[in-house]
C-alpha positions, 0 to 999 in steps of 0.5 A: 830324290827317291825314297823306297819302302821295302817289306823284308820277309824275316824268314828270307835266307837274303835276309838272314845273311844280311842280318849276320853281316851289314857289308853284306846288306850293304852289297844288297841294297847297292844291287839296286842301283847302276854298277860305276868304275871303281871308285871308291864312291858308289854309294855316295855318288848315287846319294844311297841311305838306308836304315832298318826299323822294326815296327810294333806289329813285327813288320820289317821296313828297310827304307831306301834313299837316293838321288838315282831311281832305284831298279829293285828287280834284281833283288833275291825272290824270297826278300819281300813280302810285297813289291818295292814301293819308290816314291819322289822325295820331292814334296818333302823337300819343297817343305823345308822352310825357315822355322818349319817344325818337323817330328824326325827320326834319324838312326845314327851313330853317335861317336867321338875321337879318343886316344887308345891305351898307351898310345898317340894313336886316336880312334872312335868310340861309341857314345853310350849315355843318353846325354852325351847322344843327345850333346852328340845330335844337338851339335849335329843341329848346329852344323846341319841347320836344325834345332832341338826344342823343347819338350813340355817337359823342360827338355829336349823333345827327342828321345834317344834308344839303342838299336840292335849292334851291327857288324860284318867284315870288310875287304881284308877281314877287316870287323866291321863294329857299329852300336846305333842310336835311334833318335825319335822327336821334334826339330826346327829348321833354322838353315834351309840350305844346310838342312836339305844338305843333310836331308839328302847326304846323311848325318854322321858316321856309317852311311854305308851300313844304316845310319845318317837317314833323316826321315820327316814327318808332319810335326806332332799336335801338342796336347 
C-alpha cells in the first residue's frame, strides 16, 4: 500500500475545475494510476482513496491511497506547489494489533435508506445531526473492527464537523450531491483483520469522490 501527500496550488486552474466538480477530481487523481479495460472498477482495482483537508495555515493537502504505486508525472504543471511525496503505508499497517489505540480522522459520508414522498421507491439521505453521525460511525466500528472510547468527558472521544459539499456530474448529466463528515478522534482495535480491511478498501459511501480514507496517527497522551 501506498499513501501520497500532494501540495495543491490554490490558484491552479486544475485545481479550480476540480474544485467545481468532484468527478472531475476524481478523473484527476485517477491520472496517476495505469489505464485498465473498462470495467467499471478502476478505482477500486487499484484500492485508489483520496480526501482533501485544509490545514490552519491555508495549506491544501489532498492525500492519496492505494495498493498500486502511483505515477503523479502526468499531472497539470501548475498543480503543485512541491513534488508528490509517495511513501509505503506498511509501517501503519504492521501496527495494527488487538487493543491497539489509534488517534483517527476519516471523512465520510454518513448516510441512511429513506422512502421518498408518496412513493416505494428508497433513496439516501444525508445524516445531518451530530448524534446521528456519531450512531452512523459507532456502527461503522462494529462492522469494521473498531471502537470508539470514551472521552474524559463521558462521551465518545471523536468529534463530528461538516465539510465543504461536494457536487459534479456524472455520465448522462447525472448531479453528483455529497455533504461530508470529518470525524477527528481516538479508536481501538478490537478485529485486526476486519480493520486492515477497512484501512485498505475505505468506509462508507463516495470513495470515488473523497471519502472512506482512515488515516492513523500515534494516539493523543492523556492530560
Amino acid at each position: 500500500m501506498f499513501l501520497t501527500k500532494l501540495l495543491i496550488n490554490p490558484r491552479s486552474a486544475a485545481f479550480r475545475r476540480d474544485v467545481a466538480d468532484v468527478h472531475d477530481m476524481h478523473r484527476t487523481v485517477m491520472s496517476g494510476y495505469p489505464e485498465m479495460p473498462p470495467t467499471g472498477t478502476f478505482r477500486s482495482e487499484h484500492g485508489v482513496l483520496w480526501r482533501i483537508d485544509t490545514l490552519p495555515n491555508g495549506h491544501i493537502i489532498q492525500y492519496v491511497q492505494s495498493r498500486t504505486e502511483p505515477d503523479w508525472s502526468g499531472l497539470p504543471t501548475d498543480l503543485l506547489l512541491k513534488a508528490a511525496e509517495v511513501r509505503s503505508l506498511q509501517p501503519v499497517l504492521d501496527a495494527v494489533a488487538p487493543g491497539r489505540r489509534f488517534a483517527f480522522r476519516l471523512m465520510a459520508n454518513p448516510t441512511r435508506c429513506a422512502h421518498a414522498k408518496d412513493s416505494t421507491d428508497r433513496k439516501r439521505v444525508p445524516l445531518r445531526q451530530p448524534a446521528q453521525q456519531l450512531e452512523w460511525l459507532i456502527g461503522k466500528g462494529e462492522q469494521h473492527g473498531f471502537v470508539i472510547p470514551v472521552s474524559r468527558q463521558g462521551g465518545p472521544d471523536v468529534a463530528p464537523s461538516p465539510a465543504p459539499r461536494l457536487i459534479g456530474k456524472r455520465r448522462e448529466s447525472r448531479k453528483i450531491t455529497i455533504d461530508p463528515v470529518r470525524f477527528d478522534g481516538h479508536l481501538v482495535v478490537t478485529d485486526p483483520e476486519l480493520f486492515t480491511a477497512a484501512l485498505t478498501t475505505g468506509i462508507g459511501r463516495a470513495k470515488s469522490y473523497g471519502c472512506g480514507l482512515l488515516s492513523l496517527a500515534p494516539a493523543r497522551v492523556k492530560a
